[in-house]
N, C-alpha and C positions, 0 to 999 in steps of 0.2 A: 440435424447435426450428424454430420461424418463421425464412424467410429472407427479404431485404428486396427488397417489393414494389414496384410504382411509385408513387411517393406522390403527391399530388394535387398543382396546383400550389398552390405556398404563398403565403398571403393573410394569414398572423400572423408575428408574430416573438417569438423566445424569446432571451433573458438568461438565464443560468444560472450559478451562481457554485460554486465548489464548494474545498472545505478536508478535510482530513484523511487519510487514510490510503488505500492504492490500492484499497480496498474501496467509500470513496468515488467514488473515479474511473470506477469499473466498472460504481455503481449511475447515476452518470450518464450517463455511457455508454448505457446502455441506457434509461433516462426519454427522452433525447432522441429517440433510434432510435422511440420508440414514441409522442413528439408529431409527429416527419414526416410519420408517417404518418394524423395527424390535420390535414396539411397546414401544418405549425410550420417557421419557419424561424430559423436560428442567427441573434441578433445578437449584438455586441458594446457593444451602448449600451443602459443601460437603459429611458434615453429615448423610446428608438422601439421598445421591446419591449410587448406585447399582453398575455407574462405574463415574470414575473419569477420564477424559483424559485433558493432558497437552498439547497446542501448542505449540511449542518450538522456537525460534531463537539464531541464530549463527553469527549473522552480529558482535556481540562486547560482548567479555570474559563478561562483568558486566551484559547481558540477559542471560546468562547461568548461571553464579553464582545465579543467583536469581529462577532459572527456579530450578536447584538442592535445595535452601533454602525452597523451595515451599514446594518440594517432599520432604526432611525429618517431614517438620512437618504435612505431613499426616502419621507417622508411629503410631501413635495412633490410628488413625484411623481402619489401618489395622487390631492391634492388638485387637480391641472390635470388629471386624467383618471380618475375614480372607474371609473370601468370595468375601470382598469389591474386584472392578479388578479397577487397576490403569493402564494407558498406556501413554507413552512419544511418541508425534509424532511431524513431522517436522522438519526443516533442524537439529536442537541437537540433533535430533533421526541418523540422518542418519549418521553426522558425527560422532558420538560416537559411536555408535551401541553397541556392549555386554559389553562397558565399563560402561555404564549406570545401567547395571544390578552389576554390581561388586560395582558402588560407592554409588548405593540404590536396595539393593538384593529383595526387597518386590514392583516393579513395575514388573506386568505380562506381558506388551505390550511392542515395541520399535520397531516407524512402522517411516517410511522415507517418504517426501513429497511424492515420485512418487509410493507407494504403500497403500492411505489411504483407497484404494476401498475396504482390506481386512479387514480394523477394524469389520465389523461388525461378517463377522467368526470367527475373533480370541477372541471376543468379548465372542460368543458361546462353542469357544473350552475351555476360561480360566476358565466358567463357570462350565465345565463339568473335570475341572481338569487343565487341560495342562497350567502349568503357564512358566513365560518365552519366550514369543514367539519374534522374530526378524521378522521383513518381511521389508528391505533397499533395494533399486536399487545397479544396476549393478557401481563399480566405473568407474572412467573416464579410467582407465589402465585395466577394468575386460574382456573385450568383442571386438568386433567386434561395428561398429558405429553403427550397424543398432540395434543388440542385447541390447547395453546401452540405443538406444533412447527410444526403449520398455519397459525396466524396469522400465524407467520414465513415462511414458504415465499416465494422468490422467483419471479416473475412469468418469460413466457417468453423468454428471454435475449432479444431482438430484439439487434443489433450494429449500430453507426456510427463505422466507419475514423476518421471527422474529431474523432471527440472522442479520441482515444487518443493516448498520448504523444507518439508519430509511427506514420505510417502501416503501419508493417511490425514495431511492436512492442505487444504486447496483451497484458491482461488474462485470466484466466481462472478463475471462481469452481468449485472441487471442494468448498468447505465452509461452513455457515454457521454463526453461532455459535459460542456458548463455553459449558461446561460446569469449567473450573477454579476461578472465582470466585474468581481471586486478589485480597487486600481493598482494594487502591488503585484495581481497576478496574470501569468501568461498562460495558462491552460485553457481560457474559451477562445484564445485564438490559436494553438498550436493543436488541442482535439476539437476544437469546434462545437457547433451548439450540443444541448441537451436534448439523447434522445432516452430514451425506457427501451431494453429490449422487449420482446414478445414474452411474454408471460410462461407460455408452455415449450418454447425452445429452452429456457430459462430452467423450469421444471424437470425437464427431460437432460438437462446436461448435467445437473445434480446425480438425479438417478444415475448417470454413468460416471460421474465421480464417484459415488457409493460404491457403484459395480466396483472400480478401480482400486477399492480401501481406503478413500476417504473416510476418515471418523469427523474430521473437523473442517464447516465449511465457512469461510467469510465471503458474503456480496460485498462488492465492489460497485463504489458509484465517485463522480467528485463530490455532489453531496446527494448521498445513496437516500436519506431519508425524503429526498423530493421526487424519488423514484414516481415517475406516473406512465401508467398505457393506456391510451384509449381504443380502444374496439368496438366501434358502433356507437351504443348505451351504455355497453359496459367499462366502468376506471376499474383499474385493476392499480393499488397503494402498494407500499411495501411490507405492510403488515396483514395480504391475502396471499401474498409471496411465501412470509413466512408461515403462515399458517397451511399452506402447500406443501411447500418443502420438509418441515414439519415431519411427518407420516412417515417418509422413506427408509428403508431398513437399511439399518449401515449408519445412519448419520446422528452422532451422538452431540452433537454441538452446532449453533448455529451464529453466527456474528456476522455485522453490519460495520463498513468504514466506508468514508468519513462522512459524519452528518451534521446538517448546518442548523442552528440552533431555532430558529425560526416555523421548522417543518419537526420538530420534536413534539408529536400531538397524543393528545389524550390515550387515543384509538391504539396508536403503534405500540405506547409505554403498556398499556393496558395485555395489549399482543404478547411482547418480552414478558412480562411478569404470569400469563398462563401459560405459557408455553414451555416445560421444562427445560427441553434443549436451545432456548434462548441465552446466550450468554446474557448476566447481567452487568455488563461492563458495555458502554458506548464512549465512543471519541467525537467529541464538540468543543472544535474550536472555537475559542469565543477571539482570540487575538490582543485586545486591546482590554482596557478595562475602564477607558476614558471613551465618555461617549459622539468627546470634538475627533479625537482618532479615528472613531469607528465611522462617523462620517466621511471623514478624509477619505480613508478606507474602502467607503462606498460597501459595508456590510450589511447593511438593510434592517438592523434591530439596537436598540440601545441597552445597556447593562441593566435597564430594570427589568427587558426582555429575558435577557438571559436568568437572570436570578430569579424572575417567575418559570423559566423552564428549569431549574436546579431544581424548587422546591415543587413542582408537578414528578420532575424522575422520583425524588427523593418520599415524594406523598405516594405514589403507585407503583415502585419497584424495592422490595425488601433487598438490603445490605447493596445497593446499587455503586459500582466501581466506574466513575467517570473519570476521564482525561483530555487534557485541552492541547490547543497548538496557542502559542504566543510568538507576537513579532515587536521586538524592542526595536527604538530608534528609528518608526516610521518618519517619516517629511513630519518636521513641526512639533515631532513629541517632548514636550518641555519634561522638567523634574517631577512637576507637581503631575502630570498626566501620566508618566511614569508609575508613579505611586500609590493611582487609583489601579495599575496592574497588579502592584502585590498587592492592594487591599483586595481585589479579587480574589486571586489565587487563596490569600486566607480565609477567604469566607467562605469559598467553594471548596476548599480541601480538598484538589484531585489527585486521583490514584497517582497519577504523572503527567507531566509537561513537558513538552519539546516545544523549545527557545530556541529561533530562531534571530539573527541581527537582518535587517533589511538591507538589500541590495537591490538596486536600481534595476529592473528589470524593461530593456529596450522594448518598445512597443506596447507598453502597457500605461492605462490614464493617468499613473501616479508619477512616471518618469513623462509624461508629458503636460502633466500641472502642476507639479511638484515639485521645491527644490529637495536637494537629498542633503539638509541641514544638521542634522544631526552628525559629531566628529565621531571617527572609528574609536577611539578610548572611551568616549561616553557608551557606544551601544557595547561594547565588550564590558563597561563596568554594570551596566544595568544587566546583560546576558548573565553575567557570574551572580550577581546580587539577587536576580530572580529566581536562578537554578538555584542557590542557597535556601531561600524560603521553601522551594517546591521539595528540595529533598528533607526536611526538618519535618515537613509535613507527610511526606513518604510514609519515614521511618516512623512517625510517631503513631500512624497510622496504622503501619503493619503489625505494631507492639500487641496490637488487642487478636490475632491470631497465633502468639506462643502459647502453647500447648494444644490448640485445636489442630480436628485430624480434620484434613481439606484431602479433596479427588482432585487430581492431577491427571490429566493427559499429557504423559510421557515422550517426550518429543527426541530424545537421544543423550550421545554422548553430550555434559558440556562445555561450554566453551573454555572454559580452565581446564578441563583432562584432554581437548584437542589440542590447545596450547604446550599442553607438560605432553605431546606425545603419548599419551596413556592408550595401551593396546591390552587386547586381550578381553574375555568375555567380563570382567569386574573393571569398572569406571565408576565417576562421578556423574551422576547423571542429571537431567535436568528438563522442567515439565513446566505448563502453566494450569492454576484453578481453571473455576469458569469464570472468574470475574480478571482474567489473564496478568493474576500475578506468577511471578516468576519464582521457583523452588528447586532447589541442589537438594541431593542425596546420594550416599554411597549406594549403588547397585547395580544393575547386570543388565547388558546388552538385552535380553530379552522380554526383558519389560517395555523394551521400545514401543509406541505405538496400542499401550494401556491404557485404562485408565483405571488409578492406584489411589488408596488411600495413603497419605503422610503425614504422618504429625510433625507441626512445625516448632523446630528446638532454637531457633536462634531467626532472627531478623536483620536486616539490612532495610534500607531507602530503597533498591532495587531488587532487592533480591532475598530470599525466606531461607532458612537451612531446614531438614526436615529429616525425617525417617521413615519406613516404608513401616504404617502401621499392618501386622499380621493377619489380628484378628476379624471376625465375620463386625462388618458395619450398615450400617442403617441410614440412608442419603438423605440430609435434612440440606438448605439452601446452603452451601458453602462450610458449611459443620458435620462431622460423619459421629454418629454416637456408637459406642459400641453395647454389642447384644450379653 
């Protein structure tokens, strides 16, 4: 892994936009890191940016529409500075590819997750003329397996602190790809198959996150918990990973997204629960809560699966914070199959849920077996109806930590005192536990980047109100006693 060199002084400026999931975040992340060093410098205005690039998502028609709305109203732009170079990358790059030149003829770039290492030549070439350039992976039908997984292969992590959530919390790719091909989704064919990074490049780029001031680290997988490497004899899981990583000086927190319920085993929960710095909060989508859906679906476990993996978290991990993803109004989902969703969700009572409505995603098995039956009023009434249960359960949920003092790592100002303009070294400030619930407090810029004890004075379904407790405390799992 390349570490960051001295870059030139910078003479351009970069706009970068970016949407979708923290896979997104990461490959930006790292695009920018490696235009600095072609002398690129961050702006914030597209105006005065040299190039413009879009990250793009495919998970749901309405990020794509917006991702095109984006790109026409830069065509002003173009037009007062043809020179300007605009480039679409990310999975809408790859699943469109030269149709994106056809539906906005004035983007130069359209570059696919598994080939961002090239932006920074094409970057040079569109400079020197050559506009229009494509650089997409191999499809899943183009090659030979080994041939596709290289076209996907990502580029050398390069790192830049300033694009990352906050400064002391990052990203960390262990896996690329997806090999389940579950039928509502487009990610095994827009990143391509399932590979496992190398174990010790993996290892070794933590370490330099640490270096960096990371306190808080999450892998990144599509479903991270199927992480596997082979080397010879040796499998290397994601629970040797953690137990690796582990060690490193600097790293006070360790999380895992997103994992698929199936590969949730003994070994790994066993892993989380000795491992202080394991957060105990995991995301497992389960989706559906009917198990004719989950077929449809093409998920590969049925709901007694899951609720035997609920009650293993729940047997092996003390005060364990789980959260699910749900998709209302798949192809075919009647009332009654509906309803076997919230009987899940009440049974499982997770920390949170992100409700999604299904949208027919082009190339994928379920928009090619499937009719898309379900009417928009029905999956908006069942979206609202579900998010209804899920926050009652929230709040009732967070009721049993008023008056406990919880450690927080302090992530900044929040999002209400960015809102109200609030300046100066006294804000509202805002952190998450280890089990990543969300907690406000009045206090001061320099706590940023702590990890605080607070008592919490009031609750919300989202969100905790709290106080910065003073005294000397004593770290029990999620509970701080005082001396």
């Amino acid at each position: 892994m390349q570490s960051p060199e001295n870059p030139p002084t910078p003479t351009k400026h970069l706009y970068i936009e970016t949407v979708g999931c923290q896979m997104n975040v990461l490959d930006s992340e790292m695009v920018v890191a490696a235009l600095r060093k072609k002398g690129y410098a961050l702006t914030q205005d597209p105006a005065v940016a040299d190039a413009i690039l879009f990250n793009t998502c495919s998970v749901r028609e309405h990020a794509e529409e917006k991702a095109y709305n984006n790109l026409h109203h830069l065509k002003h732009l173009k037009l007062q500075n043809p020179n300007k170079i605009i480039g679409v990358m990310g999975c809408m790059a790859q699943k469109d590819q030269n149709s994106i030149f056809q539906r906005v003829p004035f983007v130069d770039l359209v570059v696919g997750p598994g080939q961002l290492h090239k932006i920074p030549e094409m970057i040079e070439k569109a400079e020197l003329g050559e506009k229009q350039q494509l650089a997409v992976s191999l499809g899943r039908r183009e090659g030979n397996t080994e041939d596709i997984k290289r076209s996907h292969e990502t580029f050398d992590p390069l790192r830049d602190p300033e694009m990352r959530p906050t400064p002391f919390q990052a990203y960390l790719r262990i896996q690329i790809g997806c090999d389940k091909f579950c039928t509502y989704c487009i990610v095994p064919m827009t990143r391509g198959p399932e590979q496992g990074r190398a174990p010790d490049q993996i290892v070794e780029e933590a370490r330099i996150l640490a270096e960096q001031g990371a306190k808080e680290i999450t892998l990144l997988g599509q479903t991270v918990n199927s992480y596997r490497y082979v080397e010879g004899e040796k499998v290397t899981r994601i629970a040797d990973l953690l137990e690796r990583i582990h060690p490193i000086p600097g790293i006070e927190r360790i999380k895992f997204v997103t994992n698929y319920p199936k590969d949730m085993t003994r070994e790994l929960l066993e892993t989380v629960r000795d491992l202080p710095k394991c957060s105990p909060y995991l995301h497992v989508p389960a989706q559906s809560g009917s198990d004719a859906v989950l077929k449809r679906m093409k998920r590969g476990y049925t709901i007694a699966d899951y609720y035997e993996m609920m009650d293993r978290i729940n047997e092996i991990i003390p005060n364990p914070s789980v959260s699910s993803d749900f998709i209302v109004g798949f192809c075919g989902e009647t009332e009654e199959e509906f309803q076997m969703t919230v009987d899940l969700v009440k049974r499982c009572r997770f920390k949170n849920s992100f409700i999604f409505q299904y949208s027919v995603r082009p190339g994928t098995k379920g928009a090619e077996l499937y009719e898309d039956d379900v009417p928009e009023d029905v999956k908006h009434r069942r979206n609202l109806e579900l998010l209804e249960v899920q926050n009652k359960i929230s709040l009732e949920d967070n009721m049993r930590f008023l008056g406990q003092t919880v450690e927080v790592l302090v992530e900044g100002p929040s999002k209400w005192s960015v809102r109200k303009g609030q300046t100066g070294e006294f804000r509202q400030m805002t952190g998450r536990t280890h089990c990543d619930r969300i907690i406000v407090w009045d206090g001061n810029m320099r706590q940023t980047g702590s990890l605080l004890p607070v008592r919490v004075t009031d609750v919300y379904a989202f969100t905790m109100m709290g106080e910065v407790e003073t005294h000397d405390y004593v770290a029990e799992p999620e509970v701080f006693q005082l001396r």
